[in-house]
N, C-alpha and C positions, 0 to 999 in steps of 0.2 A: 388808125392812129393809136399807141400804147401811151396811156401815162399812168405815172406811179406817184400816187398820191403819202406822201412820209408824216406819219402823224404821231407823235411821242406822248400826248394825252388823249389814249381812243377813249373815250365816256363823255357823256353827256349830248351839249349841241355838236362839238368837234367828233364824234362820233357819227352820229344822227349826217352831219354834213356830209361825211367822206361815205356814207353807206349810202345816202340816197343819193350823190352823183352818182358814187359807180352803177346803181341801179337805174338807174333813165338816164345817161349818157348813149350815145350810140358811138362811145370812141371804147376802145377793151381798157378797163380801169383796174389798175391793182392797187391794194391797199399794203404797206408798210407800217406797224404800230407797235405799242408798250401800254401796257395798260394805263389807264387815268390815275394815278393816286402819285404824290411827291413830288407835286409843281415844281418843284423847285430844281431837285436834281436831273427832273429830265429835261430843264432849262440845260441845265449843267453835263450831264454826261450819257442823255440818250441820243445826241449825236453819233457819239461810238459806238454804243450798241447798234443803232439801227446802221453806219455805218458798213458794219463787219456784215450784219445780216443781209445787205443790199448786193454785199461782194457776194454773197453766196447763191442769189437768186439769179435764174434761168430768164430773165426778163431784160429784155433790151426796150428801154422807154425811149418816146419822139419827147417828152416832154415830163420833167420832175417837176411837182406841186407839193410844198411843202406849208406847215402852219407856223405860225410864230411862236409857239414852243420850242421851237427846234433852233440849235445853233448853226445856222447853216455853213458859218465859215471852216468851223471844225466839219462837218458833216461831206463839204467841197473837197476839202483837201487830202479827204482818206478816200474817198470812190474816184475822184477824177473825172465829173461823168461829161460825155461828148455830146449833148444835147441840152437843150434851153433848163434853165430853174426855174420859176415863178414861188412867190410866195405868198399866201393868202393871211392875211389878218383879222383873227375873230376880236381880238384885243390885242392893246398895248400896253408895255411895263412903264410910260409916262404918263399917264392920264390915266388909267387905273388904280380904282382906291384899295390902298394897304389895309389892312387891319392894323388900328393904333397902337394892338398888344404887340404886335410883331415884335420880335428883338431886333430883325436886321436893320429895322427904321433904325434905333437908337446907334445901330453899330455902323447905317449907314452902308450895309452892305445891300443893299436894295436898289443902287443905281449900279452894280452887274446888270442886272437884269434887263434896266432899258440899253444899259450897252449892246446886249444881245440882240435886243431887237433890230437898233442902229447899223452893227457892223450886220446881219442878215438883209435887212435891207438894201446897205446898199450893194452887198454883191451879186443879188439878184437882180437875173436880166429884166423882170416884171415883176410889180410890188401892189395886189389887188387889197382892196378893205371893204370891209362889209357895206359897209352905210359912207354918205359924204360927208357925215359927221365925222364921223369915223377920222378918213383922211385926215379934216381938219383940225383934227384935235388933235391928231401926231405928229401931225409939220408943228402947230402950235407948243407940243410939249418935249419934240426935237429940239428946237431952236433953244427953249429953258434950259434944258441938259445939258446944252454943248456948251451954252453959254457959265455952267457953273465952274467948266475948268481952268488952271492956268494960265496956258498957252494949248498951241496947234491945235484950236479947236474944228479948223476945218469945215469954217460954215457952209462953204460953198457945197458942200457934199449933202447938204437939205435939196440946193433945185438939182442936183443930178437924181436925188431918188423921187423929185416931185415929176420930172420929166418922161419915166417909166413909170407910173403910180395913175392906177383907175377903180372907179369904184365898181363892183359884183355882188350886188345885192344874196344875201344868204338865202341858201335854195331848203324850200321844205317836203319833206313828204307829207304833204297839208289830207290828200284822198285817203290817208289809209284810217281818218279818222272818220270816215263815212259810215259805214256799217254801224257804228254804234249812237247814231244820233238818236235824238231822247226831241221828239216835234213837241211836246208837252212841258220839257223845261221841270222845273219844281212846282208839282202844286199848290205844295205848301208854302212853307217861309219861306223870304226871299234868301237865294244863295250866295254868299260872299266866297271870293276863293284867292288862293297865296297857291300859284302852282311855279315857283322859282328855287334856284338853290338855297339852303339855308348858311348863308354869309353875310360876310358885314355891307359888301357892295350893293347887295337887294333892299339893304334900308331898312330891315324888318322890325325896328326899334319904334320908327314910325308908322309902320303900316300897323301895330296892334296898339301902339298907342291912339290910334284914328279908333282903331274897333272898339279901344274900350269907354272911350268916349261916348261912341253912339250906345253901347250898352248901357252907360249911367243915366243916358237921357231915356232909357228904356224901349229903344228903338228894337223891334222886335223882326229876326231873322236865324238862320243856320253861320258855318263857319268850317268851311275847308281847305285843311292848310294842307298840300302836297307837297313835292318836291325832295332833291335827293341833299342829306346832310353828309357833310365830313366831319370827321374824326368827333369830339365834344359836343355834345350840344349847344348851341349859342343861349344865353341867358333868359334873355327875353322870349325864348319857344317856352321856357319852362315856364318860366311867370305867366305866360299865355296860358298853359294848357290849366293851370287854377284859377287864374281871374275869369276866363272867360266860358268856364269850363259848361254854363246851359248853353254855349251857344255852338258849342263843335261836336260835329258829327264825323268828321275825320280829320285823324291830326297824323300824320307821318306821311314816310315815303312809300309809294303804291307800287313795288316789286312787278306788275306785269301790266303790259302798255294796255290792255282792257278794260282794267279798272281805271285808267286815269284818263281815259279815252271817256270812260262813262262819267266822270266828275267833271270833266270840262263839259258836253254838252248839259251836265245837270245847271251846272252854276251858271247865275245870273251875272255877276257884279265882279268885276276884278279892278281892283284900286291897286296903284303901282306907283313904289315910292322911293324908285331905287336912287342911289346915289349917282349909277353910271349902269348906262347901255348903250352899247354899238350897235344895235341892234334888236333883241329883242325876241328870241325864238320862241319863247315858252309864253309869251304875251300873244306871238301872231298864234300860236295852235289855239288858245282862250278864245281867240277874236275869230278864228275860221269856225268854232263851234259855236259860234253868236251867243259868248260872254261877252257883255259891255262894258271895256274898260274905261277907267279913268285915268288919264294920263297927266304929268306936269309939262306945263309948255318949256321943256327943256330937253336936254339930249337930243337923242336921234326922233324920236315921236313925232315932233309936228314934218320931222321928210318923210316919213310914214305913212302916218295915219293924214294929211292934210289941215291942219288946222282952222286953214280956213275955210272950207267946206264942213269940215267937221267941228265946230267947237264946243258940244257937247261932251266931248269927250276928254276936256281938257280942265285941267284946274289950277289956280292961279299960287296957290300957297294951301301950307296945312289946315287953316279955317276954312277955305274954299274947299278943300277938298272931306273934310267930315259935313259940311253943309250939303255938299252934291252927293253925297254917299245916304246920308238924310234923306235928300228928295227924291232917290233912287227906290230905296227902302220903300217909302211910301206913296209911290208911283213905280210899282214891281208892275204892271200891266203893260203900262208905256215900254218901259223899258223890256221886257221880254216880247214885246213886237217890231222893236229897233233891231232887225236882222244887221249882222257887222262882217258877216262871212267874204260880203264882196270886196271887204278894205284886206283881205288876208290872200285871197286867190292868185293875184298875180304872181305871188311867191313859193306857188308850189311847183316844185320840180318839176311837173310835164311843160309849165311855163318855161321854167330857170332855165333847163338843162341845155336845151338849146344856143341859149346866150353862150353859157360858158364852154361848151364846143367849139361853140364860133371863134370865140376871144382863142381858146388855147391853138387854136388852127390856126391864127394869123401869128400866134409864137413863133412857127415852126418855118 
């Protein structure tokens, strides 16, 4: 079986995705892409490019897999193509948080964008989302949208895309972080870690206001903040990197998958404060190198990680959550022998891949 996976922001998890099915798939996988950067216009006009470049490829797909970056209605109508579409959703443009500087909020040009997702939806013959949160939070935040317009709003066309719509848990290359486990952990201080993007939707306002709390009460530890930034620096990394500045031993982004490979099995402690997650990639790789997160009993986490087997791992609000971050600190033994690798396993691709053959097989 051929399929051709169309991806209009290759970077990051959307990257990481489309590289580790094609690599443990047993179906022949080509990738279609445009680099990561200009959310916005490759919402907007990397249909056409990848378009034109699809006409040029020697590749006859059983089946087209595209991401919700991509327009697909524009993308449909300039290939033509004679085999199934499916679209895979790592996020949505209705329950995804904006940045409140944004201009388009004020101009209001920010509901395009969940249009796009709407009209790709439903012309796709299958509509997969990472998590059942996921799902349910885009029928929920479909239903608000359609509901803000005048007329021919067209509701019924939520259960025609809820009736092709299932959930495909996001697949990881979790193994290739093996070779660099660290059985020792930190001997020292205990390790805090921030290994997400630096954006407004990760919350990071709150995650260093937690840290520097526990710094005033003089709680004693290290501080590694990873992860890839766009364009500006967000404010609060900079306020960070001076307030907290005895407690970081690395602050930026870590250019080769080795070193970041080696600071997740270092770090102990990862508190996570995002505003919104489907999911969760750069939290399960933490947790497959048995970092212990602390999670808020909201978003996708407790279908995750189990809440109620696990609720140590959960925290009820911001005072809950610098308390347990507290007791963590100071029970650094306990918690560096709470292995978490087993809550991360089932979502490594020699797992996944599987699944998702199967499912794209019963497309066809």
């Amino acid at each position: 079986m051929k399929i051709l996976i169309v991806e209009p922001f290759f970077t990051g998890s959307h990257k990481s995705w489309a590289e580790g099915y094609q690599k443990y798939s047993n179906h022949e996988v080509t990738i279609l892409s445009l680099p990561g950067r200009f959310w916005k216009w490759r919402m907007h006009g990397g249909a056409v490019t990848l378009a034109k470049r699809y006409n040029k490829l020697n590749f006859n797909p059983n089946l087209i897999l595209v991401t919700d970056m991509l327009n697909l209605p524009i993308f449909q109508s300039l290939i033509r193509p004679n085999c199934p579409v499916a679209i895979y959703f790592h996020e949505n443009q209705f329950t995804y948080p904006w940045s409140p500087i944004d201009p388009d909020i004020k101009l209001q040009r920010d509901k395009h964008y969940g249009f796009i997702n709407y009209s790709s939806a439903l012309c796709a013959d299958h509509v997969y989302f990472n998590s059942q949160f996921h799902l349910d939070s885009f029928f929920n935040g479909l239903e608000e949208f359609l509901r803000q317009f005048p007329d021919y709003r067209e509701m019924r066309n939520i259960e025609t895309i809820k009736k092709k719509s299932s959930v495909l848990y996001l697949g990881l290359d979790l193994h290739r972080f093996d070779p660099y486990v660290n059985k020792n952990k930190n001997i020292e201080r205990p390790l805090i870690l921030w290994n997400h993007r630096w954006e407004n939707d990760k919350n990071p306002e709150i995650f260093f206001q937690a840290i520097k709390q526990l710094s005033e009460k003089g709680a004693v530890f290290h501080l590694a903040v990873l992860g890839e930034e766009f364009k500006n620096e967000h404010s609060c990394f900079t306020r960070a990197r001076k307030v907290l500045y005895k407690h970081i031993i690395q602050f930026g982004y870590t250019k080769s998958f080795d070193e970041y490979a080696c600071w997740l099995w270092k770090a102990d402690i990862l508190p996570v404060t995002s505003k919104q997650d489907f999911f969760g990639a750069s939290i399960m790789e933490a947790v497959y190198c048995n970092t212990s997160p602390l999670l808020p009993k909201r978003l996708t986490y407790p279908e995750l990680f189990d809440t109620k087997n696990n609720p140590q791992l959960f925290y009820e609000d911001f005072d809950d959550l610098v308390f347990k971050l507290e007791c963590a600190i100071n029970n650094i033994s306990k918690i560096r022998n709470q292995k978490t690798q087993y809550l991360a396993t089932d979502f490594d691709w020699k797992n996944m891949a599987p699944y998702y053959d199967n499912e794209y097989e019963i497309l066809i």
